[in-house]
C-alpha positions as CSV (number, residue, x, y, z in Angstrom):
1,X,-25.6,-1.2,-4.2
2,X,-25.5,-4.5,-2.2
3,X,-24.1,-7.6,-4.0
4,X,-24.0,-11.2,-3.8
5,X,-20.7,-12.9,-3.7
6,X,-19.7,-16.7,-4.6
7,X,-16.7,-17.9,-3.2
8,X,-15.2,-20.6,-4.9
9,X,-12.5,-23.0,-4.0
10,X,-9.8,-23.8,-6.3
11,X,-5.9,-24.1,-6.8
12,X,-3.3,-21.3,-7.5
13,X,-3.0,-22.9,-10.9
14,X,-6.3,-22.5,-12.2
15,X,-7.5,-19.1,-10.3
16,X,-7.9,-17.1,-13.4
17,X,-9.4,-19.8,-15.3
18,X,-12.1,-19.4,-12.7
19,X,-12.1,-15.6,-12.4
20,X,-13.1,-15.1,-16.7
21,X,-15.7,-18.2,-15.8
22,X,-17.2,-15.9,-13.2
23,X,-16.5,-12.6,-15.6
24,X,-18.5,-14.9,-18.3
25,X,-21.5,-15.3,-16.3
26,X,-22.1,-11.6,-15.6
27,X,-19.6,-10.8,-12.4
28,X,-19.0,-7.6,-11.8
29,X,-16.2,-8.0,-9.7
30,X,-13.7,-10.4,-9.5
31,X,-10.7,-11.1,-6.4
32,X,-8.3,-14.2,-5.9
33,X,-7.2,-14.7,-2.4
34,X,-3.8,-17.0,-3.2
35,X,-2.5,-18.9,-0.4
36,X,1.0,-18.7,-2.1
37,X,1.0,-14.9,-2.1
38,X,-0.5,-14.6,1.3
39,X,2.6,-17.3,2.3
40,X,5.4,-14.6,0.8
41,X,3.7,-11.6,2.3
42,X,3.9,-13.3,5.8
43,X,7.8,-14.2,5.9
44,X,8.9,-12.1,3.4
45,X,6.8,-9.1,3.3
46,X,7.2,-5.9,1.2
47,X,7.3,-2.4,2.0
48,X,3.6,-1.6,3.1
49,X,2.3,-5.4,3.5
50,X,0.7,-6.9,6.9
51,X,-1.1,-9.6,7.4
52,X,-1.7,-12.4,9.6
53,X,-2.0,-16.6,9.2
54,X,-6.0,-16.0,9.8
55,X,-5.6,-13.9,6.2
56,X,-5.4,-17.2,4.6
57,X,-6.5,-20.0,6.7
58,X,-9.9,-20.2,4.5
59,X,-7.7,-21.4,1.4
60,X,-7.8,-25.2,2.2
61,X,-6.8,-26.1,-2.0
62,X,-4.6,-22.7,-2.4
63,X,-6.8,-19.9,-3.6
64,X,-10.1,-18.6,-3.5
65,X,-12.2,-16.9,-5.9
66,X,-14.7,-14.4,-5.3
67,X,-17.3,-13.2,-7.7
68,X,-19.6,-10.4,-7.3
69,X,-22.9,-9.5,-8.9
70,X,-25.3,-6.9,-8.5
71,X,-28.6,-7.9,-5.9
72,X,-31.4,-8.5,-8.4
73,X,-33.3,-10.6,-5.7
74,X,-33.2,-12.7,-2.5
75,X,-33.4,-15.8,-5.1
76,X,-30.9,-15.1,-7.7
77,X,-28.0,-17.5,-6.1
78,X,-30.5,-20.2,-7.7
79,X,-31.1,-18.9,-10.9
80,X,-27.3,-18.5,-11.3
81,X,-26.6,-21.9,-10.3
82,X,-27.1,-24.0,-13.7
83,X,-24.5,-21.1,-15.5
84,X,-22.4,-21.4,-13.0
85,X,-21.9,-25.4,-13.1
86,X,-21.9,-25.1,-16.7
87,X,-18.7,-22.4,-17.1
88,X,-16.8,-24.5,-14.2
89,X,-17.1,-27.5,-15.8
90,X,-15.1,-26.0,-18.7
91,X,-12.8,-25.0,-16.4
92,X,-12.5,-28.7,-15.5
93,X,-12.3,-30.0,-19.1
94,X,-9.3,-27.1,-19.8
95,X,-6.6,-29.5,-18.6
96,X,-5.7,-27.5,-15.4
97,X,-5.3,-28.9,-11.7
98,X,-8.7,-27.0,-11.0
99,X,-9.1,-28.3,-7.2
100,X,-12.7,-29.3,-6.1
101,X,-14.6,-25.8,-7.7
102,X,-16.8,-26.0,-4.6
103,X,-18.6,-22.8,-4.3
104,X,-21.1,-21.0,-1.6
105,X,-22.8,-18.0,-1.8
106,X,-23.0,-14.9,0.5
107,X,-24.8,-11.3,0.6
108,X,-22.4,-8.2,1.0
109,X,-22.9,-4.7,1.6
110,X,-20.9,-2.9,-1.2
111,X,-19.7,-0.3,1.1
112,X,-18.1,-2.9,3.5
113,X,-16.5,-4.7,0.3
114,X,-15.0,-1.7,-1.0
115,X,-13.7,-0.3,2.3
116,X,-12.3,-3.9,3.5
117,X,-9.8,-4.4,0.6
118,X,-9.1,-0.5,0.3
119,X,-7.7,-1.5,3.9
120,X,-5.5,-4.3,2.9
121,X,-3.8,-2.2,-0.5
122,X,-1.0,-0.2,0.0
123,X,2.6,1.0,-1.4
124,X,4.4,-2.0,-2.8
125,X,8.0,-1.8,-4.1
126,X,7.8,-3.1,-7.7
127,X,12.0,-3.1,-7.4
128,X,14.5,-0.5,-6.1
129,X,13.2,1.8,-8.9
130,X,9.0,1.2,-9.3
131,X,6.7,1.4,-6.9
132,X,3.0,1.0,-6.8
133,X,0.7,3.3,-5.0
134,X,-3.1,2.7,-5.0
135,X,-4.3,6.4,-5.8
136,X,-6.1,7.1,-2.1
137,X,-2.9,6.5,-0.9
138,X,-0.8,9.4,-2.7
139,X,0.9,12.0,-0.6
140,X,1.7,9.4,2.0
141,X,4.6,7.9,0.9
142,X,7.6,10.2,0.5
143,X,8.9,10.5,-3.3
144,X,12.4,9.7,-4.6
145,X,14.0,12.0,-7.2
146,X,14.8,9.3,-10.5
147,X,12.0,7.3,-8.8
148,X,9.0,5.7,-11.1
149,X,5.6,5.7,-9.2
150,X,2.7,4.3,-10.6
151,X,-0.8,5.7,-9.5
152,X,-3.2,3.0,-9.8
153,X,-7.2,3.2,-8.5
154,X,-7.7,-0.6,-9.6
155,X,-11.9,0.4,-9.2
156,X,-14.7,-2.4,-8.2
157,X,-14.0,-4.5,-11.1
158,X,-9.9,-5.0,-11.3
159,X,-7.4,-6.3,-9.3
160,X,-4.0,-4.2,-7.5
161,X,-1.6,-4.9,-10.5
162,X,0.6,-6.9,-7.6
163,X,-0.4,-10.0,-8.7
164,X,3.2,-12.2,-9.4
165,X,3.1,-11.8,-13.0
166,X,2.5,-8.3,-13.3
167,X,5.6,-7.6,-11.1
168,X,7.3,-9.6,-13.4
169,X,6.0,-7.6,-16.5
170,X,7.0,-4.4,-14.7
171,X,10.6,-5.7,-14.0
172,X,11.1,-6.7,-17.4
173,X,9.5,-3.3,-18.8
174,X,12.5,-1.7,-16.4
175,X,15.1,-3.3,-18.4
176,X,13.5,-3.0,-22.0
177,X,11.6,0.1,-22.9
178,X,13.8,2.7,-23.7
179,X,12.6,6.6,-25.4
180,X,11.3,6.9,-29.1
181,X,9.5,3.3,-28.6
182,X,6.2,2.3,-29.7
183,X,4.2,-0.2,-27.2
184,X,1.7,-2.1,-27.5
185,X,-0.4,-3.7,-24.1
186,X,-2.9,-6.3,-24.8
187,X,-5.2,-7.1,-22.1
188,X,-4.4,-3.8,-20.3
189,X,-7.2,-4.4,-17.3
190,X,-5.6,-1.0,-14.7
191,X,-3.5,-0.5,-17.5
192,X,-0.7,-0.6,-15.1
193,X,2.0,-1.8,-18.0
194,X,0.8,0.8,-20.9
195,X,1.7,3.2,-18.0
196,X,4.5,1.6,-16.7
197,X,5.6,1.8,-20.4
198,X,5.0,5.6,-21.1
199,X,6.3,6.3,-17.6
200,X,10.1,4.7,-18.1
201,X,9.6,6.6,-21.9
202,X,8.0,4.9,-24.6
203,X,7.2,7.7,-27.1
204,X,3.2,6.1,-27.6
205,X,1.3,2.9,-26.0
206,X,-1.7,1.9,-27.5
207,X,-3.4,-0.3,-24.5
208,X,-6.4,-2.2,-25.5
209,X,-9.1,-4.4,-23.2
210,X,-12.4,-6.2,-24.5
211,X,-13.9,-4.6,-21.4
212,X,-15.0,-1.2,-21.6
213,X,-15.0,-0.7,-18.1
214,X,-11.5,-1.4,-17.8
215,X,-11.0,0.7,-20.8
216,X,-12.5,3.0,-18.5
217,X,-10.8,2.6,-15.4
218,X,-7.5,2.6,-17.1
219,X,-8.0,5.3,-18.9
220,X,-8.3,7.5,-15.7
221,X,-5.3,5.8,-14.4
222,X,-3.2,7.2,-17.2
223,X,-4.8,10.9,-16.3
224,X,-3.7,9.7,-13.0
225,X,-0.4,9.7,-13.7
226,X,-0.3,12.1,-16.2
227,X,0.5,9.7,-19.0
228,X,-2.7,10.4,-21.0
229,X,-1.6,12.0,-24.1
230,X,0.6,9.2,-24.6
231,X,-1.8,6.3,-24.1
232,X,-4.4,5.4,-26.6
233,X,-6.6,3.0,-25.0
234,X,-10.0,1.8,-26.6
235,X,-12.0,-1.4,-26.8
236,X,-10.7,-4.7,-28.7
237,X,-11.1,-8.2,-28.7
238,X,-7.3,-9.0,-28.5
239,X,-5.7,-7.7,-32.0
240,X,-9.1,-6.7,-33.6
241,X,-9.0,-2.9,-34.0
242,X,-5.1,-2.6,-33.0
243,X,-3.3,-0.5,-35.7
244,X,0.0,-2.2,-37.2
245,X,2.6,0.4,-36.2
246,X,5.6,-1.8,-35.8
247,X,6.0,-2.0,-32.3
248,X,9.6,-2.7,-30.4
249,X,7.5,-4.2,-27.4
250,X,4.0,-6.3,-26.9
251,X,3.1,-7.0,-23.8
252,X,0.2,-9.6,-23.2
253,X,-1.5,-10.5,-20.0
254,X,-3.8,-13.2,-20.6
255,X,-4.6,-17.0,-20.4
256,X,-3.0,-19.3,-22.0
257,X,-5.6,-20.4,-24.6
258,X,-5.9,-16.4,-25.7
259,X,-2.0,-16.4,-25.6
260,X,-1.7,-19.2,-28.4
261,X,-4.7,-17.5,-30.5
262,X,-2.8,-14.2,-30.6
263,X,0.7,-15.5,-31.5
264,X,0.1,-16.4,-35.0
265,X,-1.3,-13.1,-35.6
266,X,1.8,-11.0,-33.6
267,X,4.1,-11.1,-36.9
268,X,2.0,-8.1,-38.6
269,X,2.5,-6.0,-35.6
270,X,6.0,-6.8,-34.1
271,X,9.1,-5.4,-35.4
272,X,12.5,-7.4,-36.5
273,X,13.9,-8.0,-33.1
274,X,11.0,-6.8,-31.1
275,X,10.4,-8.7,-27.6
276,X,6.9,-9.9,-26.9
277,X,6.0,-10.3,-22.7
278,X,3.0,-13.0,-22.1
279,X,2.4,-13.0,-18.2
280,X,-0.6,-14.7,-17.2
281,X,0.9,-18.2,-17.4
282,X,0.7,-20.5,-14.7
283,X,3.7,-23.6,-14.3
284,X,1.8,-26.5,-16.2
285,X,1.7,-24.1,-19.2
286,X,4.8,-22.9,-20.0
287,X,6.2,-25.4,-22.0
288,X,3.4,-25.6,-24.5
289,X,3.7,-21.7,-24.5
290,X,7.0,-21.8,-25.1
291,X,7.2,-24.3,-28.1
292,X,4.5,-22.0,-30.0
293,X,6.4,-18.6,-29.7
294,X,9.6,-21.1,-31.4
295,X,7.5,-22.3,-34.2
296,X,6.1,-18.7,-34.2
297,X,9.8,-17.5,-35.2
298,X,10.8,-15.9,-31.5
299,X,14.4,-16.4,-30.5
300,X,15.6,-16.2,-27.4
301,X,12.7,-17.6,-25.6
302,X,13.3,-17.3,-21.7
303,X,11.0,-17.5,-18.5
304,X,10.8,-16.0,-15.3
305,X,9.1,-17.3,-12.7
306,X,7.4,-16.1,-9.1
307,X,5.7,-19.0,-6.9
308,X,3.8,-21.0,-9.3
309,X,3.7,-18.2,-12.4
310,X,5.3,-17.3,-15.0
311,X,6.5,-14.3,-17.7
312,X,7.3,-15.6,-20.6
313,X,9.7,-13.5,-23.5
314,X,10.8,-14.1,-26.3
315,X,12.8,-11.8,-29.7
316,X,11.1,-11.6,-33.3
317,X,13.6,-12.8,-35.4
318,X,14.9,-10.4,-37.7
């Protein structure tokens, strides 16, 4: 089907603010061009990455966001309009640097959509040990013995699992998961961590999304990689139908304001010195994330940062 697509200007820090606004309002697809990312993959670019300084010279105030929605008729920019004022102007009320939120619509061709980014995803080393590989690319890069590959088909509605807090979560989830675990993934989207996860040997994952098409698409992902029977994905708004199973690790990719409504709620699930991930967090909101996991009885509270975003850990005190 063919789709219309709003395009609207904002910063780095309050892209994904803007991408659930859109996701509120009924898009069905949702991308952030980031001039910081498009900066790093020009001078220091990763195995599989090209691109050139036209890529990004549309990003005057540092990202742009891109919604898409089916094409119900030649006049539905205008009856969106009014919703779409309404959700940005939360956005603007949330505290972030939001940028102008100027926005303009175009028509798309679904086809040309889907083949145009397709084009620009490829193989990208997670670290010397994990790489990602979107799934029409498998066969073409050549496998390492003791190597971790992640299959991932993000579909029309999710992004690459490159984004700089999900290599962050993946690097950590290197170092921490170890066999017999039990891991929890909140917010799974590809469900690129849940299979990260049960790929480096976590004995069960149960990944949970309030989307059922990311349910969807993630579960595939895990038959993808042959994870599946390790995985239990399944709708829930955040902790709502997750079993309490004591888990060793909780990871948590989401905004800020679902971060902090979460946290209290963690204790029942966590185990005595189990580490909790929250990625998702731009600069501006890490110290207010940081005091609540403290007051919330996490220890060693530490944070990791890539361009303008950060991963935030912490250990249950036991």
């Amino acid at each position: 089907m063919d789709l219309w697509r709003i395009s609207v200007s904002t910063t780095s820090e309050a892209a994904d603010a803007v991408s659930v606004a859109l996701e509120e309002v009924g898009a069905v697809a949702v991308e952030i061009e980031d001039r910081a990312e498009w900066e790093r993959k020009l001078h220091e670019p990763k195995f599989g990455e090209w691109v050139w300084e036209k890529d990004f010279a549309e990003l005057k105030e540092g990202a742009l966001v891109h919604g898409y929605f089916e094409y119900l008729s030649k006049t539905f920019p205008q009856t969106m309009d009014d919703s779409i004022e309404s959700r940005l102007e939360c956005v603007r009320l949330s505290g972030l640097d939001v940028g102008s939120l100027s926005y303009a619509w175009t028509e798309v061709l679904s086809e040309s959509y889907l083949h145009t980014w397709k084009a620009d995803y490829h193989a990208i080393n997670v670290s010397s040990q994990m790489t990602i590989i979107p799934s029409w690319e498998q066969g073409k890069t050549p496998l390492i013995d003791g190597h971790t590959y992640l299959l991932i088909d993000p579909g029309v509605a999710f992004g690459t699992g490159t984004h700089q807090t999900t290599l962050l979560c993946l690097q950590a989830l290197e170092s921490l998961v170890r066999k017999d675990m039990m891991v929890l993934d909140i917010g799974t989207g590809t469900g690129i961590l849940a299979i990260a996860a049960a790929k480096l040997g976590a004995k069960k994952v149960i990944a949970v999304d309030v989307d059922e098409v990311a349910v969807r698409v993630a579960r595939e992902n895990a038959r993808l990689n042959e994870v599946d029977e390790r995985i239990d994905l399944f709708c829930s708004d955040l902790l709502h139908n997750v079993p309490k199973q004591g888990y060793r690790i909780i990871t948590a990719n989401l905004l800020a304001d679902l971060v902090l409504r979460v946290l209290p709620d963690l204790d029942e699930y966590i185990i005595p010195g189990g580490v909790v991930l929250f990625s998702g967090i731009v600069m501006s909101q890490v110290e207010r994330i940081v005091k609540a996991m403290e007051e919330a009885q996490f220890v060693d509270v530490s944070v990791q940062y890539l361009d303008d975003w950060a991963v935030i850990s912490g250990c249950k005190k036991g």
